[in-house]
C-alpha angles and dihedrals in degrees: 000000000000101000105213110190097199103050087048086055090045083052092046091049091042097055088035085059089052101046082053108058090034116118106267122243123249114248088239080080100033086063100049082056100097113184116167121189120198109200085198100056112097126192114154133358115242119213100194140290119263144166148211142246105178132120080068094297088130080059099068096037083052099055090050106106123264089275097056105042088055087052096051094046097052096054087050099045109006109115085199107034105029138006101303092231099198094186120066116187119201134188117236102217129243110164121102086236148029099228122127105009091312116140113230129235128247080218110033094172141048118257083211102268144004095268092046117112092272112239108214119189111199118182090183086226102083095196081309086309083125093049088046088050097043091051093046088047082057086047084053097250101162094173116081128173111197099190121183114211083196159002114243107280093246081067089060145072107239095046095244134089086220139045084059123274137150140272110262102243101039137116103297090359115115124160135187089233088058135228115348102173102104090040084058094047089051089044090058099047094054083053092063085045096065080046099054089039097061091045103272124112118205111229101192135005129213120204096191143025119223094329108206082058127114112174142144092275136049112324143144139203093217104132091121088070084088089075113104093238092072084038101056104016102044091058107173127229107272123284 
């Protein structure tokens, strides 16, 4: 899923338009609607309510003037001007570019072959990801997702870091170019150091999207991660 926040606000000001300017219901029909709320009913613990501003959205919100990037980050994470949004989700890059809307890789290509000195390239910029967290970290947000869609294409067994495919290592998954597991792990976990070193501290991290997917942009078959073998053998360096 690409999460696109202003297209989402565009949507909700949009249907509260409509609701607006809808016939209002009799009260006839306003009374037969029962709704009872019990405070002391628990069912599940919230941690909070985030957003996302990956795919390069950052970036746009990034190139508005002064004005207009405070603006939008105060209706994101304001608790007094917008919705306080205390979870930010970014997208950790695979692609080889950052043209379109791709997110580009810390590693956009291969150091020929999973047991080869790895050769990171980090912009500290992340398509304006960095600028997004930074500004969160100053509203107080404490909670940040950093997802991959995807592994590099050179991971993977189709060659791509989009149109599906596997991780090369896993469960069914050979390649000619060998296991790359724990060069994905370690690949993850660098990506949490540029975090930490520019003052952001990455709460969770997420190896797949939507896993069963196979789609045009950046997707993975990786459902078979899950296994104990990648948990617990592919142990990454230490964070």
């Amino acid at each position: 899923m690409r999460p696109t926040i202003f297209s989402s606000a565009l949507v909700s000001a949009v249907s509260v338009a409509a609701i607006a300017t809808a016939e209002e219901p009799s009260l006839d029909r306003r009374a037969a609607a029962a709704i009872t709320v019990s405070p002391d009913q628990k069912y599940q613990i919230v941690h909070g309510f985030g957003m996302s501003e990956t795919f390069q959205r950052a970036n746009q919100l990034h190139a508005m003037s002064t004005e207009n990037q405070r603006l939008g980050l105060d209706l994101l994470f304001s608790m007094t001007k917008g919705a306080g949004f205390s979870i930010l989700r970014n997208g950790i890059g695979s692609s080889p570019d950052s043209s379109s809307d791709h997110m580009v890789s810390i590693q956009p290509k291969s150091p020929g072959g999973p047991d080869a000195t790895p050769k990171y390239v980090w912009d500290g910029n992340d398509n304006s990801q960095v600028w997004v967290s930074q500004e969160a970290v100053k509203y107080g947000v404490k909670t940040f997702y950093a997802d991959a869609w995807s592994a590099p294409g050179y991971m993977k067994t189709n060659g791509n870091d989009a149109n599906g495919g596997s991780l090369c290592g896993v469960s069914g998954s050979k390649c000619s170019s060998g296991d790359w597991k724990q060069a994905y792990a370690d690949y993850l976990v660098q990506y949490l150091k540029y975090y930490r070193e520019v003052g952001v501290n990455i709460t969770y991290v997420g190896f797949l999207n939507e896993p069963e997917l196979t789609y045009v942009y950046r997707s993975s078959l990786n459902l078979v991660l899950f296994s104990p073998p990648f948990l617990s053998n592919s142990a990454p360096s230490s964070y």
